[in-house]
C-alpha positions as CSV (number, residue, x, y, z in Angstrom):
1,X,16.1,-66.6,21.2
2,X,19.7,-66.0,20.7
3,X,22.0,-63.1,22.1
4,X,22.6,-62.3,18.3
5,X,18.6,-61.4,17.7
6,X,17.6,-60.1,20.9
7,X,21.4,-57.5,20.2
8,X,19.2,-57.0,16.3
9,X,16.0,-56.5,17.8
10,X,16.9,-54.0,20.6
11,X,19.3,-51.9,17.6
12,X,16.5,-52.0,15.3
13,X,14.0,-50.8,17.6
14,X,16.4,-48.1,18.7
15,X,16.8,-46.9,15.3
16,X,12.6,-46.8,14.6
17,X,12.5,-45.0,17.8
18,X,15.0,-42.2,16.4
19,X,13.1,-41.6,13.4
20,X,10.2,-41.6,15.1
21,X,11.1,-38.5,17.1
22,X,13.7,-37.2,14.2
23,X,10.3,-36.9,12.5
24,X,7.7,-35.9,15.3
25,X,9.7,-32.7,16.3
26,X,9.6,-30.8,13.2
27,X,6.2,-31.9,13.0
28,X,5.6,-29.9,16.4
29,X,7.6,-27.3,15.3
30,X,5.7,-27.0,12.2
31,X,1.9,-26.9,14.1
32,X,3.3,-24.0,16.2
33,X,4.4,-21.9,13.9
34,X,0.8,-22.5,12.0
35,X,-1.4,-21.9,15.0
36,X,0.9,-18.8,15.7
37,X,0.4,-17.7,11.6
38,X,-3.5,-18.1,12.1
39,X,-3.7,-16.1,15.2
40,X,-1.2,-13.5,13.8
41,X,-3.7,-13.1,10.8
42,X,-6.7,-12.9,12.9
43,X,-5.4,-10.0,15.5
44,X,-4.4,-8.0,12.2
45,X,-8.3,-8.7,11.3
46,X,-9.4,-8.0,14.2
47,X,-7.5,-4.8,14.6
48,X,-8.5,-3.7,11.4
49,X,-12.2,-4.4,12.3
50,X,-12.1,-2.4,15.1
51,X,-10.0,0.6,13.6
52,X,-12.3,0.8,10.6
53,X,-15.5,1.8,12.3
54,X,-16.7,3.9,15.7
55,X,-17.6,1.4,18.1
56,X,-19.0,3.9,20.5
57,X,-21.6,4.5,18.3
58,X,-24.9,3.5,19.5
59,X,-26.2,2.1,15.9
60,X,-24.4,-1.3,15.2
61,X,-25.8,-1.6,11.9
62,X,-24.5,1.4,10.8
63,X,-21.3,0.3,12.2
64,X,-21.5,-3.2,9.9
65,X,-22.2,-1.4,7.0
66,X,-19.2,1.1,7.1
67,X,-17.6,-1.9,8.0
68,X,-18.9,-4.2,4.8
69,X,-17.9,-1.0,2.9
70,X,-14.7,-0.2,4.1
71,X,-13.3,-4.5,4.1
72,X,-12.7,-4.6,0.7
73,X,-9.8,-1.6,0.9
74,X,-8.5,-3.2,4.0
75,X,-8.2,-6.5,2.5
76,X,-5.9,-4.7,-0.1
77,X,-3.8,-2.7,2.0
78,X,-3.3,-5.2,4.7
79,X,-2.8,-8.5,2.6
80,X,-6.2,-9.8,4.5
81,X,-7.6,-13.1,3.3
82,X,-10.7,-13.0,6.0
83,X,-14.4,-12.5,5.7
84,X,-16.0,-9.2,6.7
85,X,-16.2,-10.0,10.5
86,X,-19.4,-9.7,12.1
87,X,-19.6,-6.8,15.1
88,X,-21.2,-8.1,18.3
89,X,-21.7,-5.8,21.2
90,X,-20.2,-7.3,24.3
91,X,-21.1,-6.1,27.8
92,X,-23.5,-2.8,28.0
């Protein structure tokens, strides 16, 4: 193989290896900035869930269901675009 072609073949894989990462750092960039969007929009869910209803309430159906009534506003006034959650008592 000549000096000529092996000068080619190192410049072109030079150039590939630019784009590659001219391209795979947005990319990153981008999937932050999603995963960061989704977690926003579930902590404003989440805060709204617990805001909405009295937790210290011993009746956790009664909680859902003022909960299932109260979403629907929520989802309104907060620009939500989540499913009623689901209350689960955690540690008695």
């Amino acid at each position: 193989m000549s000096l000529a072609r092996k000068i080619s073949l190192l410049f072109g894989t030079a150039v590939l290896l630019v784009i590659i990462v001219t391209l795979w750092s947005p990319w990153l960039q981008m999937s932050a900035l999603n995963h960061q969007a989704v977690l926003l929009q579930a902590k404003l869910a989440a805060s709204a869930a617990y805001q909405a209803v009295d937790l210290r309430a011993p009746d956790w159906d009664l909680a859902q269901a003022e909960l299932q009534r109260v979403w629907p506003i929520l989802e309104d006034e907060l620009g939500l675009q989540a499913e009623v959650p689901h209350l689960v008592p955690v540690g008695e």
